[in-house]
N, C-alpha and C positions, 0 to 999 in steps of 0.2 A: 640682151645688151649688145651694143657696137663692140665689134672687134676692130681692135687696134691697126691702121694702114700704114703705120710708120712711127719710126721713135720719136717719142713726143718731144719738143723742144729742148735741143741740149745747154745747158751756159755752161761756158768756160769757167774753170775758178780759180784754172792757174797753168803757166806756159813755162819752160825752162829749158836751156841747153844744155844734155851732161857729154860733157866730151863730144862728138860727133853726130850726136844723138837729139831729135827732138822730143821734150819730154811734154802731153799738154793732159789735164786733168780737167774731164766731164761730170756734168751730173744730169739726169733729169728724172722728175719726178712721174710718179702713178699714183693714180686720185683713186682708184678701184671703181671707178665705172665704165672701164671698158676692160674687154679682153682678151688675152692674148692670141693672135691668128691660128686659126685654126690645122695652118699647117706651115711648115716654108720660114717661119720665123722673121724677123724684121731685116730690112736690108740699113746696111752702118758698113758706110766707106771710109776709104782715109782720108779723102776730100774734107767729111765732116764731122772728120777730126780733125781737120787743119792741119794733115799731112799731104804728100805726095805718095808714100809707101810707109804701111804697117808692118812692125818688126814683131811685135809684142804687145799684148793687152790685158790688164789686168780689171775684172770687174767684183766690184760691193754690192749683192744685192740689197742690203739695205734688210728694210722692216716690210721687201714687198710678199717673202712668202715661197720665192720662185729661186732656182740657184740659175746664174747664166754661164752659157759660151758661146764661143764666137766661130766662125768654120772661115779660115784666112783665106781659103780657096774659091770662097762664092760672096764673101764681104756680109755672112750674112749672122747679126744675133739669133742666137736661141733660147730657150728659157722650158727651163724643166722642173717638176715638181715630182712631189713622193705618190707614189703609187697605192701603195701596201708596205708595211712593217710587220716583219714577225720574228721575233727576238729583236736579236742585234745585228738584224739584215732588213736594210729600208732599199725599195725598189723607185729609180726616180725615172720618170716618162714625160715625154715633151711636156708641154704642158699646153696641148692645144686646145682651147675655147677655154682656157682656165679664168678666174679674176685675178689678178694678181693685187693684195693688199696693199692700200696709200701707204705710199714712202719713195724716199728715196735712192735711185740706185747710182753710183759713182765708177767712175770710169777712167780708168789713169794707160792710154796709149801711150807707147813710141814708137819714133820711127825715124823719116829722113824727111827734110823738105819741107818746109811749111807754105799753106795754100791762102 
């Protein structure tokens, strides 16, 4: 399978200002035919989230499989899955060359500045 070069198309599904703050909510979707990079994870700026600077990010991963986070320092998603379980201790590791299951993951940033 292709590994994934980049977060697949985002749509906006809703924009807001709370107090000083821009509030704008993403989603895009994974079809589970490609998979996630095998290292380095995807790059996701505040550009394209229609910020100038990220404060805050809150991600859904949805029904893809995968949990995310984001590293504010290099603008870069990540995406990690379970390793191993034994008992009530589950071990999660990146999730490099994984498929991540069709669905959608949601995305609700803030920040300052809209682009």
């Amino acid at each position: 399978m292709t590994a994934l070069s980049a977060i697949p198309t985002l749509t906006q599904v809703a924009r807001t200002q709370f107090g000083n703050k821009n509030v704008v909510c993403w989603s895009f979707s994974m079809d589970g035919s490609k998979t996630w990079p095998a290292s380095g994870g995807l790059s996701l700026t505040p550009a394209q989230l229609g910020l100038s600077t990220l404060e805050q990010i809150f991600i859904s991963p949805g029904t893809t499989g995968l949990l995310y986070s984001y590293d504010y320092t290099n603008y870069v998603l990540h995406a990690y899955t379970s390793a191993s379980s034994t008992g009530a201790t589950a071990v999660l590791v990146e999730a490099n060359a994984s498929t991540p299951a069709s669905g959608t993951v949601s995305i609700m940033a803030i920040g300052k500045g809209v682009n």
